[in-house]
C-alpha positions in Angstrom: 16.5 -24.7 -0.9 19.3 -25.4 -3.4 20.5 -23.1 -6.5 22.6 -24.5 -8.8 24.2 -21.7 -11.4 25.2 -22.9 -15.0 27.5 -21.5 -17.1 26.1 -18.4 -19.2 25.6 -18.1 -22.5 26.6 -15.0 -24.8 24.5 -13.6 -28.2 25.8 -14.0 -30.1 27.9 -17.2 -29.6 31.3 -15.2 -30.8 30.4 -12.4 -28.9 32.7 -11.6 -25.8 31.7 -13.9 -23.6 30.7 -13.4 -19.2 33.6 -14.4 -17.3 31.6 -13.9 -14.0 28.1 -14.0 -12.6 27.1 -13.1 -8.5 24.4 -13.7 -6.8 24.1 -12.1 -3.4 21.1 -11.5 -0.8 21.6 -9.9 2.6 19.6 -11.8 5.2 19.9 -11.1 9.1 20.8 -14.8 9.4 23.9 -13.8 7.5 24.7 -12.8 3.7 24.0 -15.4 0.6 27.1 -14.7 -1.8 27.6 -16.8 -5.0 30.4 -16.6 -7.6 30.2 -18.6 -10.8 33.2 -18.2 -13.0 30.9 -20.1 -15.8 31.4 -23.5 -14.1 28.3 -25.4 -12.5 28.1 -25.0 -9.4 25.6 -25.6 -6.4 24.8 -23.9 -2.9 22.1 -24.0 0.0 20.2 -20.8 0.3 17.4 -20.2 3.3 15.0 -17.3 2.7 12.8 -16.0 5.1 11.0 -12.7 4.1 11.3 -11.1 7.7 15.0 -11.6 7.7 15.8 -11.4 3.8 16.2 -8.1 1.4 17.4 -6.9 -1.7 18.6 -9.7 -4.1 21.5 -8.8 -6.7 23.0 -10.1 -9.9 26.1 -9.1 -11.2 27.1 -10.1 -14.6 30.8 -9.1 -15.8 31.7 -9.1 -19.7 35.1 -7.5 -20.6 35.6 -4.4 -18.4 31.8 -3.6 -18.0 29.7 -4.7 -14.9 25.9 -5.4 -15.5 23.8 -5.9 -12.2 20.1 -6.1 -12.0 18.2 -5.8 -8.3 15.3 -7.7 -7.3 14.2 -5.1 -4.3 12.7 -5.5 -0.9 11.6 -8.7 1.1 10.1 -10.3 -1.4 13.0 -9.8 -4.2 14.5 -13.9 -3.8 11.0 -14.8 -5.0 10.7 -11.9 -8.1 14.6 -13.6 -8.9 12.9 -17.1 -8.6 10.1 -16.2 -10.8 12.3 -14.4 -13.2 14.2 -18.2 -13.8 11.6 -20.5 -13.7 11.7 -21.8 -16.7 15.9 -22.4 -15.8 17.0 -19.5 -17.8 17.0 -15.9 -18.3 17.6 -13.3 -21.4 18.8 -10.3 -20.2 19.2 -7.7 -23.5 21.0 -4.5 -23.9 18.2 -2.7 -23.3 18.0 -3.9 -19.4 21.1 -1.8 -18.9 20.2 1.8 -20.5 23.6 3.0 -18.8 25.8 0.3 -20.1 23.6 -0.4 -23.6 25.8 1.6 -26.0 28.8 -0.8 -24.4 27.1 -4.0 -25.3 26.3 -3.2 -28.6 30.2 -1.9 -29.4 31.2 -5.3 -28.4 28.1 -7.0 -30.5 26.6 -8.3 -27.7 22.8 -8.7 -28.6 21.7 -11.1 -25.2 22.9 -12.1 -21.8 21.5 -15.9 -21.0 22.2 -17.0 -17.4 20.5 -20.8 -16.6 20.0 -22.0 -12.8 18.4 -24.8 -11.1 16.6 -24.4 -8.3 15.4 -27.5 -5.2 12.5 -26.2 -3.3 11.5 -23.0 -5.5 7.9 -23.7 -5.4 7.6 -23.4 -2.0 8.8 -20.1 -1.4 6.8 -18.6 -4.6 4.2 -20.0 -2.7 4.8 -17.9 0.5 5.6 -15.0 -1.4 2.0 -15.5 -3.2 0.0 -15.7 0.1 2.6 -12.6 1.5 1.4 -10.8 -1.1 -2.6 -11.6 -1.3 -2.2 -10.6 2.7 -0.4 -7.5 2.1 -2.6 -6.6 -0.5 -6.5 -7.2 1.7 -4.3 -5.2 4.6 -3.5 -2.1 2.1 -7.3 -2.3 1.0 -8.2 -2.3 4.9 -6.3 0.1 5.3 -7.9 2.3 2.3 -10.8 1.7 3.8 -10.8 2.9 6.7 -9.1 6.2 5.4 -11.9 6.8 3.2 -14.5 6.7 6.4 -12.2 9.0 8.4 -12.1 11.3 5.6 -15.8 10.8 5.5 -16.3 11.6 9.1 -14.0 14.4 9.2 -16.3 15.8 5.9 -19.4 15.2 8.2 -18.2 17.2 11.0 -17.1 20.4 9.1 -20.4 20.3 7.6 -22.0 20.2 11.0 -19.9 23.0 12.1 -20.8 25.1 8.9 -24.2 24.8 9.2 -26.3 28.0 10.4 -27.9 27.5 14.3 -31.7 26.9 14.2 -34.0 29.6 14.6 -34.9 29.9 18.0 -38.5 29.9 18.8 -40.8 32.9 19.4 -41.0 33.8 23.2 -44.8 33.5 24.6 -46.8 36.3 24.6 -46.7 37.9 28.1 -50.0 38.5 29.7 -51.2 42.4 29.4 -50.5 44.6 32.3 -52.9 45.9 34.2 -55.3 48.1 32.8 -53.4 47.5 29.4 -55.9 44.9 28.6 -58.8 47.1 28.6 -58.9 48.0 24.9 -59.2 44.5 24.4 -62.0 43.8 26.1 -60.0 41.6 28.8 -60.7 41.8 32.8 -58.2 43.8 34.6 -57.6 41.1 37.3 -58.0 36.9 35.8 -60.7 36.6 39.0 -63.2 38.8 36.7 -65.6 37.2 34.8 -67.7 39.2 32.4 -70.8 37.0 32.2 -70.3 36.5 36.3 -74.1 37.2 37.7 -72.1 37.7 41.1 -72.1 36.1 44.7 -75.7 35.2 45.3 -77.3 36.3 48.5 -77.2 35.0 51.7 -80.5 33.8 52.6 -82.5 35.7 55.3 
């Protein structure tokens, strides 16, 4: 894609004025590094978020160097975003270390312009980057919550007191132990038994 940097403006207009704006982006294809000394000016950028980081903009008024960072992979497209409309207010209050500085030289707003070729196709990628980054971190929550569940389950388990363990049968009565109760000493004894009948004659 192409960026095209504009001179800046100052607020207000006879406020000290930015001398120079940079825009850099480390890729592993090989740094993006623009200097505007408030001239137009136009360059060929390719972002890819596997290979591309951080994105940075310097601004330099007087003696005092502004930058603002547009972090991680996705930063180009947060920059991108940022300008879409082709411009950009940046105040004193986006640089609480250098604020008191701005105001001493009456400087109330920063406004960078660019141009961009091709921006809506990388917004685009960084839009479905992030929908898929976002269902993978809720997958990912997910499936913590059931290990945590699981893990819950089991201490529970582990906690729990044992069963009772069931009576043992009642052992038969030894011999002659039975007698009180009525019972035959030996189980071939039958009470109501009328006996072996007689062999005939």
């Amino acid at each position: 894609m192409t960026i095209t940097a504009l001179p800046t403006d100052v607020q207000p207009p006879g406020a000290p004025g930015v001398y120079l704006t940079r825009l850099s982006m480390r890729c592993a294809s090989g740094p993006f590094d623009s200097s505007n000394i408030n001239l137009p000016l136009q360059e060929s950028v390719t972002w890819n978020a596997n290979d591309c980081g951080d994105v940075r903009l310097s601004m330099h008024i007087g003696d005092i160097v502004l930058q603002r960072v547009y972090p991680g992979p996705l930063g180009f497209a947060d920059f991108l975003a940022d300008f879409r409309s082709g411009s950009h207010t940046f105040t004193p209050q986006d640089f609480p270390a250098q604020a008191a500085s701005l105001r001493s030289l009456g400087v109330r707003g920063i406004v960078l312009h660019y141009r961009f070729g091709g921006a809506d196709a990388v917004l685009r990628t960084a839009e479905a980057l992030r929908a898929a980054n976002s269902r993978a971190d809720q997958a990912e929550q997910t499936l913590k919550a059931l290990g945590e569940r699981q893990q819950l389950l089991l201490r529970q388990a582990a906690s729990a007191p044992a069963p009772a363990s069931a009576p043992a049968s009642a052992a038969w009565p030894a011999d002659g132990a039975g007698a009180s109760l009525g019972l035959p000493s030996r189980i071939t004894e039958c009470p109501d038994d009328p006996g072996t009948p007689p062999k005939p004659t």
